[in-house]
C-alpha positions in Angstrom: 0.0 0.0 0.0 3.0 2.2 0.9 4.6 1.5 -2.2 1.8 2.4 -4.2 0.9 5.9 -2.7 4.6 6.3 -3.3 4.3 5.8 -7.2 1.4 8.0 -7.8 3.3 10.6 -6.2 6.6 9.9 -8.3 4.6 9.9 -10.9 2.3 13.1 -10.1 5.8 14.8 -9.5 7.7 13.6 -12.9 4.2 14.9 -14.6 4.3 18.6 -12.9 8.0 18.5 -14.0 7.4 17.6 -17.3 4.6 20.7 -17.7 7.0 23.0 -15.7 10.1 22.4 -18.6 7.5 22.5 -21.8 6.2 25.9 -20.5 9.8 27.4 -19.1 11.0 26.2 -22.7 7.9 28.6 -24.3 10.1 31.8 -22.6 12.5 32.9 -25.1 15.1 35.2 -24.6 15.9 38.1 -25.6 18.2 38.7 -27.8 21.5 40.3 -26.9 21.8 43.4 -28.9 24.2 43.8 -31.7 28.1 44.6 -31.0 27.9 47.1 -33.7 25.4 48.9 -35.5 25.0 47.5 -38.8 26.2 49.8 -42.3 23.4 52.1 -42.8 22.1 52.1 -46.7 23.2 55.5 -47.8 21.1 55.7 -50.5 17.0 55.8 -51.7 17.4 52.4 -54.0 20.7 50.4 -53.7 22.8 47.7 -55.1 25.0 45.7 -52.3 27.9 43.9 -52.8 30.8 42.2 -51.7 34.3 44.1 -51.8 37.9 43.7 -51.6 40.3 46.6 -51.3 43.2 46.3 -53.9 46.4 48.1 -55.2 44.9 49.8 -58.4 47.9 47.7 -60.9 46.5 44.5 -58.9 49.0 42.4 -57.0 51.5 40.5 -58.8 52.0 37.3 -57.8 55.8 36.6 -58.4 57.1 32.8 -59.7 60.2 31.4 -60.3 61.3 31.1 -64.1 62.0 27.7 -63.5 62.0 24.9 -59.9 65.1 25.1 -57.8 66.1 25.3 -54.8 66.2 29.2 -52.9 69.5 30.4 -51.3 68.5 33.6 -50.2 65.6 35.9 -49.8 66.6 39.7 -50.4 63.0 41.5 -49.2 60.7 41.1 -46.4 57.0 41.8 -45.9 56.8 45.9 -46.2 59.4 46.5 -47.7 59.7 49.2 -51.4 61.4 47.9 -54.2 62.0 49.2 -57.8 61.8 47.8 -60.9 64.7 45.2 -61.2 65.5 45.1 -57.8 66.4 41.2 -56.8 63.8 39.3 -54.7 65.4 36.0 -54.3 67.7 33.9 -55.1 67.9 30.2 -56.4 70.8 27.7 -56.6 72.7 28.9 -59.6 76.3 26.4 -59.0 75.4 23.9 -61.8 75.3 27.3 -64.3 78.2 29.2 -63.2 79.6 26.1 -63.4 78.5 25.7 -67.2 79.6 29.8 -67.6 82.9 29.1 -66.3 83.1 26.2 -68.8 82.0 28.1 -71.9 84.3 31.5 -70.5 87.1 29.3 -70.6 86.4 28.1 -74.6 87.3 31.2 -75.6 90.7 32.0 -75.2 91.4 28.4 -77.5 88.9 29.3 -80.4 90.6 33.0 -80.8 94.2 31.0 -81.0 92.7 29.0 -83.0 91.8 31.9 -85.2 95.1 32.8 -85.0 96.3 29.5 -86.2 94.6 29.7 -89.3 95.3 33.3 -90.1 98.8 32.6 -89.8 98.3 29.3 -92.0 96.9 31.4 -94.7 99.5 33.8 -95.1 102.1 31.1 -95.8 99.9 29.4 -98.4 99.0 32.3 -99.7 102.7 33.7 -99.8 103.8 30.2 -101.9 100.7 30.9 -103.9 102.1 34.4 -105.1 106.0 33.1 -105.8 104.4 30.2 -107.7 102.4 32.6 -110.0 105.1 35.2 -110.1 107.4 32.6 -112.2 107.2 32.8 -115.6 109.1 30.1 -117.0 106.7 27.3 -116.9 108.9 24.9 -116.8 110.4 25.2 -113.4 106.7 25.3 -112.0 104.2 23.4 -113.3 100.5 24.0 -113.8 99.7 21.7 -111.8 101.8 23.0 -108.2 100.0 26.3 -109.0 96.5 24.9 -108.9 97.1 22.4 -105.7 98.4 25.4 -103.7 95.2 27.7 -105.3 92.9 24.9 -103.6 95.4 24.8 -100.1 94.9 28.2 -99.8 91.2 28.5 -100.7 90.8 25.5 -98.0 92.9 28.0 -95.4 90.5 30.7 -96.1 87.3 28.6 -95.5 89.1 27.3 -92.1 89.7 30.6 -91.3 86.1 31.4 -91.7 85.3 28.2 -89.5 87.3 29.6 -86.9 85.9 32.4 -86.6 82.4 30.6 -86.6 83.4 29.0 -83.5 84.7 31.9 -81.7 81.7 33.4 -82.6 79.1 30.2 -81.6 81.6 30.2 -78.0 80.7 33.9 -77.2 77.1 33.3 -77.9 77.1 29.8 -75.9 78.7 32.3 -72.8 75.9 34.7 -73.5 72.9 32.1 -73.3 74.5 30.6 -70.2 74.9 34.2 -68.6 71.2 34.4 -69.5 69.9 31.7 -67.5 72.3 32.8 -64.8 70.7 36.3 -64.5 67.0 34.4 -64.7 67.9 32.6 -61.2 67.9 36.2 -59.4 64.1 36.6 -59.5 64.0 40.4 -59.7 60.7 43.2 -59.3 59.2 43.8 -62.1 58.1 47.0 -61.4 58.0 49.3 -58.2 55.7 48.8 -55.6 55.8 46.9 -51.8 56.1 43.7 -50.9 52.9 42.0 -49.2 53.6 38.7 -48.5 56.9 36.5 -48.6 55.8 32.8 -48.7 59.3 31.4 -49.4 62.4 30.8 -47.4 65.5 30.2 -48.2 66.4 26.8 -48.3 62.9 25.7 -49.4 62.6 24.4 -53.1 60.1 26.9 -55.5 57.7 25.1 -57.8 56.9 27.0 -60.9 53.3 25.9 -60.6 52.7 26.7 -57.1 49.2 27.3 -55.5 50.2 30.3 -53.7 52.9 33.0 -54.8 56.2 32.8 -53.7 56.0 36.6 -53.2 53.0 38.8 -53.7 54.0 42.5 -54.8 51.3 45.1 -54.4 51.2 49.2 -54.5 49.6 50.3 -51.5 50.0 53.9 -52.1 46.6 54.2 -54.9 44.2 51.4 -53.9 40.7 50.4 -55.1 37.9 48.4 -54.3 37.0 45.4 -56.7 32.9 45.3 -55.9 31.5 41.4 -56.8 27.6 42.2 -57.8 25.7 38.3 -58.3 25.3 38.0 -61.9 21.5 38.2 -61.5 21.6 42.2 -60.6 24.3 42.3 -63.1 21.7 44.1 -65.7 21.3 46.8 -62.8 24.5 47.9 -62.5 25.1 51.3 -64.0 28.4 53.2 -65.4 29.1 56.1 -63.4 27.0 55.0 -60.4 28.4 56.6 -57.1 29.0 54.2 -53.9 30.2 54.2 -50.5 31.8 51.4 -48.6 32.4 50.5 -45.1 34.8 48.5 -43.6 33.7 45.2 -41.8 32.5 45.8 -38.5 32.8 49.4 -38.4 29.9 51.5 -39.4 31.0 54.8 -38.8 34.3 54.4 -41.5 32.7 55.2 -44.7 34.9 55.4 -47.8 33.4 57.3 -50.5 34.3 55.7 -54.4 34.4 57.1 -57.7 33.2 54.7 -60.5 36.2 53.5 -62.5 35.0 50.7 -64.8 32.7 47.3 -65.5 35.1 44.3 -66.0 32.6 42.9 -69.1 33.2 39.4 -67.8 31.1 37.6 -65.7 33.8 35.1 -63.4 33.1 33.0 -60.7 33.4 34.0 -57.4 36.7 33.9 -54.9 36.2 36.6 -52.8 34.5 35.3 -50.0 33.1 36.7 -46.7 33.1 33.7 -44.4 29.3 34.5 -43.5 27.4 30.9 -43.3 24.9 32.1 -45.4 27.1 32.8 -48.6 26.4 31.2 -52.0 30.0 29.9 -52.8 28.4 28.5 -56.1 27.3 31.9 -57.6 29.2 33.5 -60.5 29.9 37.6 -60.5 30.0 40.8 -62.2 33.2 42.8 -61.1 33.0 46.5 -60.8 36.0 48.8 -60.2 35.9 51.4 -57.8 38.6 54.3 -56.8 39.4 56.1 -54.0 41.2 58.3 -51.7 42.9 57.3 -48.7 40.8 57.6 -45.8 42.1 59.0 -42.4 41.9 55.5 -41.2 44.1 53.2 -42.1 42.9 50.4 -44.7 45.1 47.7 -46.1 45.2 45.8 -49.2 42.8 42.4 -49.1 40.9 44.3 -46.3 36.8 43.6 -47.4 34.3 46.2 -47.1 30.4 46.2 -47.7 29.7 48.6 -50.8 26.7 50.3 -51.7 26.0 51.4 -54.9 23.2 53.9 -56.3 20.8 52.7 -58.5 18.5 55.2 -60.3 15.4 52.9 -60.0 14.3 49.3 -61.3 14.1 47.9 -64.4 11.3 48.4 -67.0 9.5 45.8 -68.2 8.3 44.7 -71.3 4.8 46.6 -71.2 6.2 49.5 -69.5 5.8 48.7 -65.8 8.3 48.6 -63.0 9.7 44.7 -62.5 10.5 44.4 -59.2 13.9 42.8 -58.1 13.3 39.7 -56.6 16.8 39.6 -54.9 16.3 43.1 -53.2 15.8 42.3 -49.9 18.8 40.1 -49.4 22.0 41.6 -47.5 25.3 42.6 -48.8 26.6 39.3 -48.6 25.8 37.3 -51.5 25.7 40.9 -53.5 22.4 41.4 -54.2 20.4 44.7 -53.7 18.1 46.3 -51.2 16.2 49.0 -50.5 16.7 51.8 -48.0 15.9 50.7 -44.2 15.2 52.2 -41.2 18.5 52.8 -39.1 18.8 49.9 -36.8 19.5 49.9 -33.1 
């Protein structure tokens, strides 16, 4: 009897606590507010996008001329170099070697030229005494036209000599060349951004990242990725602003610079979890002055851009955008919105 007036009231209890979690669970809280106000749409009717800040002559990504092992680095991330300054180094002992080999050559194909000049002169000077006699009967016909063929073989060795010499200096050149192509130099000013290579690594032609990434970082611009569906909505000339991730009070104002006429897909991305990593893009090229703040190449920043109004349709009408809602993140548009809190 005890034990059952025990179980109704286990039960009773696991009952009331079951009711008392299923309601508590109904109670959600509130959210905490945002860290930062989100970018506030500057504009009446807007296209968003995705942007990368950029040195306006792009980056150069910098690659060995051929594999080999590096020996020395000459730069490091930050520094300025100009055009035909060296950047690195690789293992160039096999063709000095080979230079050495070909430097040496020289010195026996000019004696050698020397040889033969020296060669022809004699033939030649027994050619003249031969055909200077007159009395052909103490020189025959004969002796005159083996020594015309001696010497006409001394002058076509001659010219073989000289050949050589010739075919040895440019042998030297070629391996002074490939000498001068294993001092991977700037080819052109700017700073360096990243150095991915150390020295006594080996550098692969083909490599997935560059061995050194050279960048100007005093003119920069923003390369803007609109989805490919708003692509018909984008407009040359069209002013934009952009803000820098997280911070809504550091507008950069752009100037319009061009439409890359190639739809490519995308590589710039945001990390957001709600990104389309499958979606292809229209690039649009935006300039700018430096901002107060400091901004740095491969920094992203949301961009607004202007839009004079929505497309007209075939009868006339307005079509409505059917991306225009969506956020900055996948680069479609939106229209103006109240400032958040």
């Amino acid at each position: 009897m005890v034990l059952r007036r025990l179980s109704f009231w286990l039960a009773l209890a696991g009952i009331l606590l079951t009711i008392a979690t299923l309601w508590g669970a109904r109670i959600k809280p509130a959210p905490p507010p945002p860290m930062e106000a989100p970018p506030q749409n500057p504009y009446a009717v807007t296209l968003a996008a995705a942007g990368i800040i950029e040195a306006v002559n792009e980056n150069v990504r910098i690659a060995p001329p051929v594999s080999g092992l590096v020996i020395k680095i000459f730069v490091k991330v930050a520094d300025h170099v100009e055009k035909g300054d060296p950047l690195f180094q690789l293992d160039d002992r096999e063709l000095r070697a080979q230079l050495q080999t070909k430097t040496d050559s020289l010195p026996s194909a000019a004696a050698r030229i020397a040889e033969q000049e020296i060669r022809l002169r004699d033939v030649q000077d027994q050619l003249n005494r031969l055909q200077s006699v007159t009395d052909r009967r103490a020189v025959s016909e004969d002796d005159v036209q083996r020594k015309w063929h001696e010497a006409e073989g001394a002058k076509r060795a001659l010219i073989r000599a000289r050949a050589d010499l010739h075919l040895a200096k440019t042998e030297r050149d070629e391996a002074q060349t490939m000498l001068n192509r294993l001092t991977v130099r700037a080819p052109r000013a700017g700073t360096i951004l990243q150095v991915n290579i150390r020295a006594g690594e080996y550098a692969m032609v083909n490599a997935q990242e560059p061995l050194i990434l050279l960048g100007d970082t005093e003119t920069l611009q923003v390369r803007a990725d609109i989805d490919e569906v708003n692509a018909p909505l984008v407009m040359p000339g069209s002013p934009a602003v952009a803000y820098l991730k997280g911070f809504t009070d550091k507008a950069i104002p752009l100037t319009f610079n061009r439409i890359e006429p190639y739809i490519v897909p995308k590589r710039s991305l945001t990390g957001d979890n709600r990104e389309r990593v499958d979606t292809r893009v229209l690039q649009v090229i935006y300039g700018f002055e430096k901002p107060a703040f400091p901004v740095y190449v491969g920094q992203q920043v949301d961009v607004y851009i202007e839009r004079s109004g929505n497309p007209v349709g075939p009868q006339g009408g307005t079509r409505l955008n059917p991306h225009q809602d969506h956020n900055p993140v996948g680069g479609e548009s939106e229209e103006a919105k109240e400032p958040q809190a």
